[in-house]
Each structure stands twice: as structure tokens, then as C-alpha cells.
C-alpha positions in Angstrom: -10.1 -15.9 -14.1 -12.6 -15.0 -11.6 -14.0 -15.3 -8.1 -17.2 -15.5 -6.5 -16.0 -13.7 -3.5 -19.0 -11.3 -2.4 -21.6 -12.8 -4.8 -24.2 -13.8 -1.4 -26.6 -11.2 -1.0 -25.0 -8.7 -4.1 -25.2 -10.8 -6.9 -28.6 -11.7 -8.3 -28.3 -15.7 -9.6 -29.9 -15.4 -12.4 -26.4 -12.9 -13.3 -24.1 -15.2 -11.7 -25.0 -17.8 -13.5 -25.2 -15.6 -17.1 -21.6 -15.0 -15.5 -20.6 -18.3 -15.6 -21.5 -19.5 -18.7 -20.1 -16.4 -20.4 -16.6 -16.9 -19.2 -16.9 -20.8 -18.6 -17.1 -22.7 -15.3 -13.4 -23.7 -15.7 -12.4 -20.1 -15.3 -13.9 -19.5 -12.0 -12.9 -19.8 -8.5 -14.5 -19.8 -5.2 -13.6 -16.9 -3.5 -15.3 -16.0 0.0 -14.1 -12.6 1.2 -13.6 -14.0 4.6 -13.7 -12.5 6.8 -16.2 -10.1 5.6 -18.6 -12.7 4.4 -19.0 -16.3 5.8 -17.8 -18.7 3.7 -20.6 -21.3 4.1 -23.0 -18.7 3.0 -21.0 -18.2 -0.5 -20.7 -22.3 -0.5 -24.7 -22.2 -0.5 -25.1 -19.8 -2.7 -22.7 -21.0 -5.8 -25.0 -24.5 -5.2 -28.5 -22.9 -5.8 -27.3 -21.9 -8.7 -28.3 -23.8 -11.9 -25.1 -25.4 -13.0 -23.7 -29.2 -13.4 -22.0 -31.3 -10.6 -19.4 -30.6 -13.0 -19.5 -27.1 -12.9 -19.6 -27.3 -9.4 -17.4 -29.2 -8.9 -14.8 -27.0 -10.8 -15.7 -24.0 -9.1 -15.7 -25.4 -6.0 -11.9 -26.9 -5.8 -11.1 -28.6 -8.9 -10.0 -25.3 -10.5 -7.6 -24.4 -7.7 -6.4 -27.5 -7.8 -5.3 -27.2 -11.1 -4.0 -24.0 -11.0 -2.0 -25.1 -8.2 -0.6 -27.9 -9.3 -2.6 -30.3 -7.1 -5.2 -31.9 -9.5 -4.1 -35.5 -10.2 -2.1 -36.2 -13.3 -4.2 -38.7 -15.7 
């Protein structure tokens, strides 16, 4: 797993995203290094990038969820 904790302003998108894809959306977590960084500035920069609702969706929330235990049982 990772996180996209300090990717604002360090991480060019076009690597993020080559990031992403290479280790799969479902392996990623949002991360903001708060205090450090603000976390609505990491929020807009993981939804510039060029993935899926989906994708998004994952790394913002659903994958914590499931690897907490929270996500709803189908």
C-alpha cells in the first residue's frame, strides 16, 4: 500500500498518476501529512488527476474503509 501524503506541489501528476496505475487504485490511500500540508489541497490534487470516479472513489475513502473493516458487507 501507499499514500498520497505530500504529493501537492512535489509530485508532478502526470507521475502520480503513472503511480497509480502501476500499483492499482485499490492499493492507495489518501494520506495528507497534516499538519504540514492542508488536506483540502491534497483532496484537489488527487481529483485533477486523470483517473475514474471509481478510482477516486477508492482512494479517497473506500480503501480505508476496507481496510478497516468499515466497507459494507455485500
Amino acid at each position: 500500500y501507499l499514500d498520497t501524503s505530500q504529493c501537492y506541489g512535489c509530485c508532478p501528476r502526470y507521475l502520480a498518476e503513472r503511480i497509480i496505475r502501476s500499483h492499482g487504485a485499490q492499493r492507495i490511500l489518501f494520506g495528507s501529512d497534516s499538519p504540514w500540508v492542508d488536506p483540502a489541497l491534497e483532496m484537489r490534487y488527487i481529483k485533477t488527476l486523470g483517473l475514474t470516479p471509481e478510482e477516486h472513489a477508492l482512494i479517497l475513502g473506500g480503501n480505508a474503509a476496507r481496510l478497516l473493516g468499515l466497507a459494507e458487507k455485500a
